[in-house]
C-alpha positions in Angstrom: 0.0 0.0 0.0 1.5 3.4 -1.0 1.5 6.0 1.3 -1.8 7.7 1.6 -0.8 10.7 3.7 1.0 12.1 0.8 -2.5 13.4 0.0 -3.7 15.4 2.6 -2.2 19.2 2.2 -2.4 22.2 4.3 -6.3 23.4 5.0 -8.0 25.9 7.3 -11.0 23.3 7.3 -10.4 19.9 8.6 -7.8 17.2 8.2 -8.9 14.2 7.1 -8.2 11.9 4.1 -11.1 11.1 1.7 -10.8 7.9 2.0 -11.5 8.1 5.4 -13.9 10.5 5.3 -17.0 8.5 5.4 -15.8 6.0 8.1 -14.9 9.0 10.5 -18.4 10.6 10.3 -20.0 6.8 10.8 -17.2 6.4 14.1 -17.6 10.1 15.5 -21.8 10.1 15.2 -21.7 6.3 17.1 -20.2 8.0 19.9 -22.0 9.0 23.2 -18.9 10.7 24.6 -17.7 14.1 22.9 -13.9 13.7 24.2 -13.6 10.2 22.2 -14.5 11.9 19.0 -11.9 12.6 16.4 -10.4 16.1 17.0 -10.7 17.0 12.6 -9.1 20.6 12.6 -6.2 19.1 14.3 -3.2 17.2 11.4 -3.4 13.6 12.0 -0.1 11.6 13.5 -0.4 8.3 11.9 3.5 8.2 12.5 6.2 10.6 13.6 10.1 9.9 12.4 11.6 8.8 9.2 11.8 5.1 8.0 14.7 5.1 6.1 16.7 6.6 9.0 14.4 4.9 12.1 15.8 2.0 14.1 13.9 1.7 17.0 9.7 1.8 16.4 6.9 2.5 19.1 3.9 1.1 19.1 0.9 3.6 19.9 -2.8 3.9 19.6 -3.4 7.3 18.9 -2.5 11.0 19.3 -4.0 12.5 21.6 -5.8 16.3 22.1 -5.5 19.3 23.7 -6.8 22.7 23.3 -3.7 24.5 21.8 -3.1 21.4 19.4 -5.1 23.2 16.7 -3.5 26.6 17.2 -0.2 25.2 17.5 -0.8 23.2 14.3 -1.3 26.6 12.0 1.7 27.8 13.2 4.2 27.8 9.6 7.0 25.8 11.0 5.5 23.0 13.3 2.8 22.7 10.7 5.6 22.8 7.8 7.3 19.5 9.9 4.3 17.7 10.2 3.8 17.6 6.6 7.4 16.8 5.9 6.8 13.7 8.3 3.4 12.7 6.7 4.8 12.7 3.4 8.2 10.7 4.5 10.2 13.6 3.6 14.0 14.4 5.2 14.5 17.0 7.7 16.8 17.8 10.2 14.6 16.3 13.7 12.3 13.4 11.6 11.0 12.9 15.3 10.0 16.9 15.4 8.6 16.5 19.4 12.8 16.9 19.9 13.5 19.6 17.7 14.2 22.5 19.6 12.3 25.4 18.3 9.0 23.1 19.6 10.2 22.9 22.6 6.7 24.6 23.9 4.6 22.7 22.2 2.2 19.9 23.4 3.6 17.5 21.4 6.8 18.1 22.8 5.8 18.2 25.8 3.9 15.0 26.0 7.2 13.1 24.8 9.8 14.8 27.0 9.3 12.8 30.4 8.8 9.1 27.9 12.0 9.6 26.5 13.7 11.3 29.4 15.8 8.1 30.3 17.3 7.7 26.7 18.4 11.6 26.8 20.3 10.3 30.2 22.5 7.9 28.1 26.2 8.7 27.4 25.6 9.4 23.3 22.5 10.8 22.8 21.2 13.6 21.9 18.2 15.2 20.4 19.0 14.8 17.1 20.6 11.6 17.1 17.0 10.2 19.0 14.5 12.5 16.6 16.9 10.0 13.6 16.3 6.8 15.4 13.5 6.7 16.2 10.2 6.3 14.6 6.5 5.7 16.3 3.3 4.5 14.8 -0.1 4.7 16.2 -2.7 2.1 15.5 -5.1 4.9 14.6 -3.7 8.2 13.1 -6.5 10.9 14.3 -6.3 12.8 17.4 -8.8 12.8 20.1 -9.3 13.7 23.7 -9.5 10.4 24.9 -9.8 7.0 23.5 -12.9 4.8 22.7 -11.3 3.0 19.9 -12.9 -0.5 19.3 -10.1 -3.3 18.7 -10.9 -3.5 15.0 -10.6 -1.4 11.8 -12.2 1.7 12.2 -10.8 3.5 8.7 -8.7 2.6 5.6 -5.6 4.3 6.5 -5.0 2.8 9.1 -3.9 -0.3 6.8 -0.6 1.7 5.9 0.5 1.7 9.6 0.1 -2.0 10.1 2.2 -2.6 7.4 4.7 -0.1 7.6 4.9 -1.5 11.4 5.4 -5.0 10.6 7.8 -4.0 7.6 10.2 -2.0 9.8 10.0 -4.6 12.6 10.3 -8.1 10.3 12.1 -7.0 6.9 13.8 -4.1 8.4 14.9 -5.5 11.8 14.1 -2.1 14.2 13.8 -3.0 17.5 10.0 -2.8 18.5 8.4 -1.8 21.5 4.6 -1.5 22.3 3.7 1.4 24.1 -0.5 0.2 24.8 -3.0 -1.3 23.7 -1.9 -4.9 22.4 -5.3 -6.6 21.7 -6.0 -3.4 19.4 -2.3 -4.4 17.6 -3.4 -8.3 17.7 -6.5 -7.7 16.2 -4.7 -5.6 13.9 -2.4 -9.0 12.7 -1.9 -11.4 15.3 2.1 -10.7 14.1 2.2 -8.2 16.3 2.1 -10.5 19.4 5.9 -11.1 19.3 6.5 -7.5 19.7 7.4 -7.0 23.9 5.5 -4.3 25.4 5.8 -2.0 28.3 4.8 -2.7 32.0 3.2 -0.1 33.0 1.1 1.3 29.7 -0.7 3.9 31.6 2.9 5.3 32.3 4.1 4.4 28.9 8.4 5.8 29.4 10.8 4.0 27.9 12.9 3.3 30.3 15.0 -0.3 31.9 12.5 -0.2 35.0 9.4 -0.3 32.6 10.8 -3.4 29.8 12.1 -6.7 30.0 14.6 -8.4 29.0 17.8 -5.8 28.2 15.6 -4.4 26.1 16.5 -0.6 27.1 20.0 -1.3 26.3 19.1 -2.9 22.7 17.2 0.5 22.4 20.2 2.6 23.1 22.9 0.5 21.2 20.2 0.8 18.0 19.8 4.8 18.5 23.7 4.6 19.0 23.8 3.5 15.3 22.6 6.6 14.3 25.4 9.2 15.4 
């Protein structure tokens, strides 16, 4: 499946693909709860980082919402980033939560204290991480909290599951699962080799929260990337 996100371009109306579009409207009017709807002014996150640089790939289930999200995402330069990521293109922080001049943002700072422990590691920096590393979320639209039902909610979300399993089975990036593995199972029942955290409500990637030495296979693969 090519890339679909390579469609969707700058709006002041909503962000969502066409051929999602219909699927979306059926998911958001089935809801009883207003803060599980999907956020539409706000760009979807289907993925954040580069492929052909990524070595270490987090499992997600979606991007969540806040109220500056949609301001913040018509300001020129974070909005100018998230497009380069949607359409796999190169720029300096591929993982843009680390690149500097977002520092403020929410996206940035909803990643800070996850990633915290790998910052402590002799070796790597911002940029080195924001090369490395690559997540993908089981459903790419943003909302305030989750009521996601284990199954396929819209056609998009095809291009994650296989871009997932491709980077984790042909590509050999070390995996981790951040939450929510029956929603990955159901996805392909592949994804039940994939280890995931401990503690998914506090989802950091750090040695206390895996198994295994799988912190230090995390570090030795970002280390690749200096």
């Amino acid at each position: 499946m090519d890339n679909p996100w390579m469609e969707l371009l700058p709006s002041e109306g909503s962000y969502v693909l066409d051929m999602d579009r219909k699927a979306i409207d059926r998911y958001n009017d089935s809801l009883h709860n207003p803060e599980a709807r999907v956020m539409l002014a706000s760009i979807p996150e289907p993925f954040i980082g580069n492929p052909a640089s990524a070595r270490v790939v987090l499992l997600g289930l979606n991007p969540g919402h806040s109220l500056e999200n949609e301001k913040e995402h018509r300001g020129a330069e974070l909005q100018k980033a998230m497009f380069h990521n949607l359409h796999h293109e190169p720029q300096e922080y591929p993982f843009y939560p680390l690149n500097p001049a977002f520092k403020a943002t929410g996206v940035a700072e909803w990643w800070r204290p996850i990633l915290r422990k790998l910052h402590e590691e002799p070796g790597l920096d911002a940029r080195t991480i924001a090369r490395g590393l690559l997540v993908i979320e089981w459903f790419p639209y943003h909302s305030k909290k989750s009521a996601l039902p284990a199954k396929l909610v819209c056609e998009s979300q095809r291009y994650c599951f296989q871009l997932a399993r491709d980077m984790l089975e042909k590509h050999g990036a070390v995996g981790v699962g951040m939450r929510s593995m029956d929603h990955w199972v159901s996805a392909d029942r592949w994804f039940g080799k994939v280890p995931f955290l401990k503690n998914r409500q506090r989802p950091w990637i750090s040695r206390d929260n895996m198994d295994g030495g799988l912190f230090d296979r995390i570090v030795q693969a970002l280390s690749g990337n200096t």
